[in-house]
Backbone bond lengths (Angstrom), bond angles and torsions (degrees), N, CA, C in turn:
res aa  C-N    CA-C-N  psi(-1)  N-CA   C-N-CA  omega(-1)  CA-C   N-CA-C  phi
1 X - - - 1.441 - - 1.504 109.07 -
2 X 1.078 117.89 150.54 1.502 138.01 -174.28 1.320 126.89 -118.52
3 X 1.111 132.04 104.28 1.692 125.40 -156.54 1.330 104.03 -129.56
4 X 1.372 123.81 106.49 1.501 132.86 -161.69 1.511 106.56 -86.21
5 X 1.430 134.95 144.06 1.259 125.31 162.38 1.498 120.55 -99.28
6 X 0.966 146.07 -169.00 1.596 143.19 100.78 1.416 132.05 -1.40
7 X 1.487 98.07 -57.68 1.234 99.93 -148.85 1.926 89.22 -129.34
8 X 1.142 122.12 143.95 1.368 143.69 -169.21 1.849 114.28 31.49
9 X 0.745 119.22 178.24 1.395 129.29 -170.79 1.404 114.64 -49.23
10 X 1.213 131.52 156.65 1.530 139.13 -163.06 1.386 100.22 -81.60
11 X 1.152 128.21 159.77 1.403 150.28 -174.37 1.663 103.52 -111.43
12 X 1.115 110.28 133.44 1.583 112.67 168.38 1.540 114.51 -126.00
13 X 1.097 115.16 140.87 1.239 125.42 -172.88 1.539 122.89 -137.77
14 X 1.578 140.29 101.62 1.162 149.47 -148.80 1.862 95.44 -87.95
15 X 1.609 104.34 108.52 1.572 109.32 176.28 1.502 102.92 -51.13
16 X 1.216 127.83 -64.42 1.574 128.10 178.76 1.823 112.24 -30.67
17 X 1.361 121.73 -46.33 0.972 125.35 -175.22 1.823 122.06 -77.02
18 X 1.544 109.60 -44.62 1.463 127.81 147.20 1.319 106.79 -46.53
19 X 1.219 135.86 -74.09 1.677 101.65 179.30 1.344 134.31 -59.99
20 X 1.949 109.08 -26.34 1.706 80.14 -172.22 1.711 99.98 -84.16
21 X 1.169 118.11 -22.42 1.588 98.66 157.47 1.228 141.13 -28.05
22 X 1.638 110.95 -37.50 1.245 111.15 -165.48 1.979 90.35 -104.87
23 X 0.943 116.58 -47.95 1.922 115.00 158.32 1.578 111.29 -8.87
24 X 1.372 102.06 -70.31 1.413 113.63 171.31 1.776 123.55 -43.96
25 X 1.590 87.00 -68.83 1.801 98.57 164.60 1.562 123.86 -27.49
26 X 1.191 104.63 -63.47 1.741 123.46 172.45 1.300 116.68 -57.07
27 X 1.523 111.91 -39.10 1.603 97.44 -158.98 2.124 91.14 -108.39
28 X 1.108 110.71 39.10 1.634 113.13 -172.82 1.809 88.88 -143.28
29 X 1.205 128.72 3.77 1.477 114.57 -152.96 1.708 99.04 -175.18
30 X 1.412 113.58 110.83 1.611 118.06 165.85 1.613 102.61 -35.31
31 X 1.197 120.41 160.62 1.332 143.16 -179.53 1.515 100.42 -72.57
32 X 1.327 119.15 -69.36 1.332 143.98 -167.49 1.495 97.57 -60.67
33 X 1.124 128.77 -50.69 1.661 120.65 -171.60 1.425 108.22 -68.37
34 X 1.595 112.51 -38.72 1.740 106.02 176.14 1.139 127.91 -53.18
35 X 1.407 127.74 127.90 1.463 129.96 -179.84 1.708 111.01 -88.57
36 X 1.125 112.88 163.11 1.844 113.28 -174.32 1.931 87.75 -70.44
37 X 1.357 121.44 -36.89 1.462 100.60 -176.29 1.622 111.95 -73.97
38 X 0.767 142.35 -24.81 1.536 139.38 163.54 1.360 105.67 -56.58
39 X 1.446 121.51 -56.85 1.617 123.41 178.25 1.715 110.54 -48.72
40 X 1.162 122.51 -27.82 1.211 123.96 164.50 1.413 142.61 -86.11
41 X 1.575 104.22 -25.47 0.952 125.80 167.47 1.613 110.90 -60.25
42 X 1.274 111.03 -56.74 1.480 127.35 172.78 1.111 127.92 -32.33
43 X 1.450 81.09 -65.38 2.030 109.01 176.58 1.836 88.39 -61.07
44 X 1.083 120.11 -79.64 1.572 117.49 -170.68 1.468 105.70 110.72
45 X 1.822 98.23 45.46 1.857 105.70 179.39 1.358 94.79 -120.09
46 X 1.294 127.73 -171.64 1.446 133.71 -170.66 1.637 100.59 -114.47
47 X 1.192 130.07 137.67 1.977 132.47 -173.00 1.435 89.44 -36.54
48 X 1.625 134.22 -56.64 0.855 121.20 -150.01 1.501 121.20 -58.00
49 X 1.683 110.09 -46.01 1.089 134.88 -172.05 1.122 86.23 -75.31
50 X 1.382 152.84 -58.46 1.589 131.67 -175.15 1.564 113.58 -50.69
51 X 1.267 126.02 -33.12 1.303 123.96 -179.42 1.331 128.85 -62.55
52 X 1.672 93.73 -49.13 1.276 102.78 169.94 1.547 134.96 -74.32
53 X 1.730 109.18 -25.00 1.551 115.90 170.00 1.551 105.38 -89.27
54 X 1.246 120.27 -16.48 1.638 101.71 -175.13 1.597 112.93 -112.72
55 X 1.622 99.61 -35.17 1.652 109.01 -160.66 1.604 116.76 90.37
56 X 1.100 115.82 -31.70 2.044 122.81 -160.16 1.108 92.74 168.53
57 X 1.521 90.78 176.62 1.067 114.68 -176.41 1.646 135.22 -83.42
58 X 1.472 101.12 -14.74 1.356 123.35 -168.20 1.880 82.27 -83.43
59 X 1.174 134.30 -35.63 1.397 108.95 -179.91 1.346 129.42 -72.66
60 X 1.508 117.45 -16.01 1.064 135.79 155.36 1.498 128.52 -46.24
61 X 1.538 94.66 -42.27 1.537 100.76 -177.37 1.387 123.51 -92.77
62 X 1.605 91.02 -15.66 1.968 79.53 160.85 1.201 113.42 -93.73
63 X 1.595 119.77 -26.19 1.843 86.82 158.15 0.832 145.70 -35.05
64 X 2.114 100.58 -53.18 1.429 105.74 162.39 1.359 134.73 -51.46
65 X 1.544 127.97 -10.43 1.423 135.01 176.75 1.705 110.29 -112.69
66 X 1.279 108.04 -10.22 1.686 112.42 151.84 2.148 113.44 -74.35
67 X 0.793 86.28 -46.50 1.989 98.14 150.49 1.057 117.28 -27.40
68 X 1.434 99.50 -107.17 1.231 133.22 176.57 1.887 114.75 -25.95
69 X 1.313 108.69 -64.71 2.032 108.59 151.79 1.182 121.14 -53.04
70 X 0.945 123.62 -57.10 1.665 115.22 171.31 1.412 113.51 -49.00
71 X 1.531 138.37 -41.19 1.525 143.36 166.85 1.095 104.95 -51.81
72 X 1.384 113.85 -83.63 1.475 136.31 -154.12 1.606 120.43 -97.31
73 X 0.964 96.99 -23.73 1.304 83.83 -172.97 1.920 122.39 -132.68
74 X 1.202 112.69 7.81 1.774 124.10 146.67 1.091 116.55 -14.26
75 X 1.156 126.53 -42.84 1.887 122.65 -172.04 1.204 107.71 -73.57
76 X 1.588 142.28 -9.87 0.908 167.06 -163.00 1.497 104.77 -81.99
77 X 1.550 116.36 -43.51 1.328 134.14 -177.15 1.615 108.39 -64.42
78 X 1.489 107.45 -51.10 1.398 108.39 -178.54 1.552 126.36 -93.51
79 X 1.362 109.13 18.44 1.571 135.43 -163.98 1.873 95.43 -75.57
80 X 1.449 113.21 122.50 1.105 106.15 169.63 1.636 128.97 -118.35
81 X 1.650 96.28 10.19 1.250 112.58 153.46 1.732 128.46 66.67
């Protein structure tokens, strides 16, 4: 993803790489204790650019759990139980 500013050159940011960052984040760290500046820190975007590509933090974390199924847990899909 590509997130243009105003002001100096565009920022790029690889979705594949933003989630398992944040995968990690979640599954090393309660939900509730993480602050949006750690979520950024992590990720390695600027508040602004977190604001504007995510909104919060809760969008972050279902990426991170759109991730996390796509890794681990797919077999789940074809499970007939």
């Amino acid at each position: 993803m590509t997130t243009k500013s105003s002001r100096g050159r565009p920022k790029t940011w690889d979705d594949e790489t933003l989630a398992a960052s944040a995968v990690k984040l979640f599954l090393q760290n309660d939900y509730a204790s993480i602050t949006n500046k750690q979520v950024c820190e992590t990720l390695e975007i600027p508040e602004s650019s977190f604001y504007s590509r995510f909104g919060g933090k809760l969008a972050v974390f279902k990426l991170a759990l759109q991730k996390y199924e796509a890794d681990h847990l797919h077999w789940l899909r074809d499970f007939d139980g």
